[in-house]
C-alpha positions as YAML, in Angstrom:
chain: A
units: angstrom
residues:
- id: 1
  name: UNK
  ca: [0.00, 0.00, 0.00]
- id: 2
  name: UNK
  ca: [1.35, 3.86, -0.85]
- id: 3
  name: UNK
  ca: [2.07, 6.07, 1.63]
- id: 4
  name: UNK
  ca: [-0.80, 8.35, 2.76]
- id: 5
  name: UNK
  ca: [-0.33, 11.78, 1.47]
- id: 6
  name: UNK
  ca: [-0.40, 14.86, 4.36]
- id: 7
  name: UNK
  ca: [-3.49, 17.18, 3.83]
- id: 8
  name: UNK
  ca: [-2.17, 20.69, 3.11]
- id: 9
  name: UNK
  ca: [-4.12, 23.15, 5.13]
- id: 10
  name: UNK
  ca: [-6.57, 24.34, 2.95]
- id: 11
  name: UNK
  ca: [-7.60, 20.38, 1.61]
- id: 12
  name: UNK
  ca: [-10.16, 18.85, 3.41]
- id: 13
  name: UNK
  ca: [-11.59, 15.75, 3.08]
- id: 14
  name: UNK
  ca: [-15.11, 15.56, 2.07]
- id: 15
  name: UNK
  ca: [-17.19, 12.63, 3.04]
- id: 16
  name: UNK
  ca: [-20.00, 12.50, 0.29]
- id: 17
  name: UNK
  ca: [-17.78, 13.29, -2.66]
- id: 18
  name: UNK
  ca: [-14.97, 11.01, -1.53]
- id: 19
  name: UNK
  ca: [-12.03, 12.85, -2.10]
- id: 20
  name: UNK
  ca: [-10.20, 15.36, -1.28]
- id: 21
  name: UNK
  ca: [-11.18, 18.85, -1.89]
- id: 22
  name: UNK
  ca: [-9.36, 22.14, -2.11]
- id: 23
  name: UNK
  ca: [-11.04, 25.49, -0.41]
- id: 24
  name: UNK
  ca: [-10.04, 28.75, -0.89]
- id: 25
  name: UNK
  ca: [-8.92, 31.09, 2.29]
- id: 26
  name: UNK
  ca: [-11.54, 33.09, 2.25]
- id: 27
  name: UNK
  ca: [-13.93, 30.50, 2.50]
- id: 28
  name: UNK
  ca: [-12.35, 28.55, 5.40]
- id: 29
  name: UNK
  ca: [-13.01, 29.70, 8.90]
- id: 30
  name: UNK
  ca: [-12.18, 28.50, 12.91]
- id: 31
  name: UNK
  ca: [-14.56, 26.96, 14.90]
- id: 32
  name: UNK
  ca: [-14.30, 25.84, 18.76]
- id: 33
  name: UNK
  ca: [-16.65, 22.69, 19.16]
- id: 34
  name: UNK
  ca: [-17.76, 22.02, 22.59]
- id: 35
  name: UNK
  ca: [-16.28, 18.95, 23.80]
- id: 36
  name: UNK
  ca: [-16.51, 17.68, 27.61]
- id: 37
  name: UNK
  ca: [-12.98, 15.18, 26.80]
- id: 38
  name: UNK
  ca: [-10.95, 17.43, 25.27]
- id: 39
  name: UNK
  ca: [-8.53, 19.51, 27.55]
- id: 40
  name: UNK
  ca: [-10.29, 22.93, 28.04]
- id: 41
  name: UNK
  ca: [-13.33, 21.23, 27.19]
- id: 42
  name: UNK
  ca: [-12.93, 22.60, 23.27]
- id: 43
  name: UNK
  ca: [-12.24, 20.74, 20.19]
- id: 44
  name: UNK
  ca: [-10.50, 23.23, 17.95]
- id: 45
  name: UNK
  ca: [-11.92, 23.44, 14.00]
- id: 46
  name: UNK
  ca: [-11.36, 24.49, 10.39]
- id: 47
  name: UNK
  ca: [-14.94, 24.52, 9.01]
- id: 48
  name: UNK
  ca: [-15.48, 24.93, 5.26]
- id: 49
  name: UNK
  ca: [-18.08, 24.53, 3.02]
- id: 50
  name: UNK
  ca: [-17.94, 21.85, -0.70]
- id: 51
  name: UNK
  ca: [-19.75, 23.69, -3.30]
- id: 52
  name: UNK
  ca: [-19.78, 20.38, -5.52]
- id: 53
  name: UNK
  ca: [-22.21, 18.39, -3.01]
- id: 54
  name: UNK
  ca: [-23.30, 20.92, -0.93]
- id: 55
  name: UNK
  ca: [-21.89, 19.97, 2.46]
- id: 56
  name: UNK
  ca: [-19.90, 21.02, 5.40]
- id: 57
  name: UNK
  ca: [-16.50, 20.36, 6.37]
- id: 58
  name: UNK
  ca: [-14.97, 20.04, 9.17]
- id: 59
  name: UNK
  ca: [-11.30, 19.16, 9.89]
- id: 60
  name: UNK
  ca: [-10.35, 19.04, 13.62]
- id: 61
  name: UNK
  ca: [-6.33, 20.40, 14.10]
- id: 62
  name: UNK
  ca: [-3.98, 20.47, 17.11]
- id: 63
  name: UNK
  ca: [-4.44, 22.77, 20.37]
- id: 64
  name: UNK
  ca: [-1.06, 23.83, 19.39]
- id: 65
  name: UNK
  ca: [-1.86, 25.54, 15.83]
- id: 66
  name: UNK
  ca: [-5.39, 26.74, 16.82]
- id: 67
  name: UNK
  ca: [-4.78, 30.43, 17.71]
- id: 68
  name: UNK
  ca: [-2.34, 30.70, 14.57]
- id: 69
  name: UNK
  ca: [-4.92, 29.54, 12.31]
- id: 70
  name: UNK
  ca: [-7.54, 31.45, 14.37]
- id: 71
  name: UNK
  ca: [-5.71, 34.54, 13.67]
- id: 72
  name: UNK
  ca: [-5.24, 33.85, 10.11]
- id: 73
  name: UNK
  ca: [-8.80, 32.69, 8.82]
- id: 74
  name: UNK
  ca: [-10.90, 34.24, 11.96]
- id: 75
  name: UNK
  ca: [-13.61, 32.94, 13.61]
- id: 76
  name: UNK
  ca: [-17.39, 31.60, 11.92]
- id: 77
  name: UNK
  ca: [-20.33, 33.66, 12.18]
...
């Protein structure tokens, strides 16, 4: 079996098409889920949107990276 390729940031994996799909930065924003397990009790989020099947996506990312990349694409509405 080939080795998995890593996910740039802006690719996200969407679940109905199957594939992965690339977003454009001003369509990507951060999103803190609510999550009683996690430390802080927050699951940090890049939330997006697939125009081809008209879904969400979500793609959870480290504690570590979430105020960088909370800076950089801000937070939903």
């Amino acid at each position: 079996m080939p080795a998995k390729k890593k996910m740039t940031e802006r690719q996200f994996y969407c679940v109905a098409c199957r594939k992965r799909v690339m977003i454009p930065a001003d369509d990507i924003c951060f999103k803190n889920y609510k999550n009683s397990n996690m430390p802080n009790g927050k699951s940090p989020a890049l939330v997006a949107y697939c125009e081809k099947c008209d879904c969400n996506l979500t793609k959870f990312v480290k504690h570590s990276k979430a105020t960088s990349l909370k800076n950089k694409y801000g937070t939903c509405r």
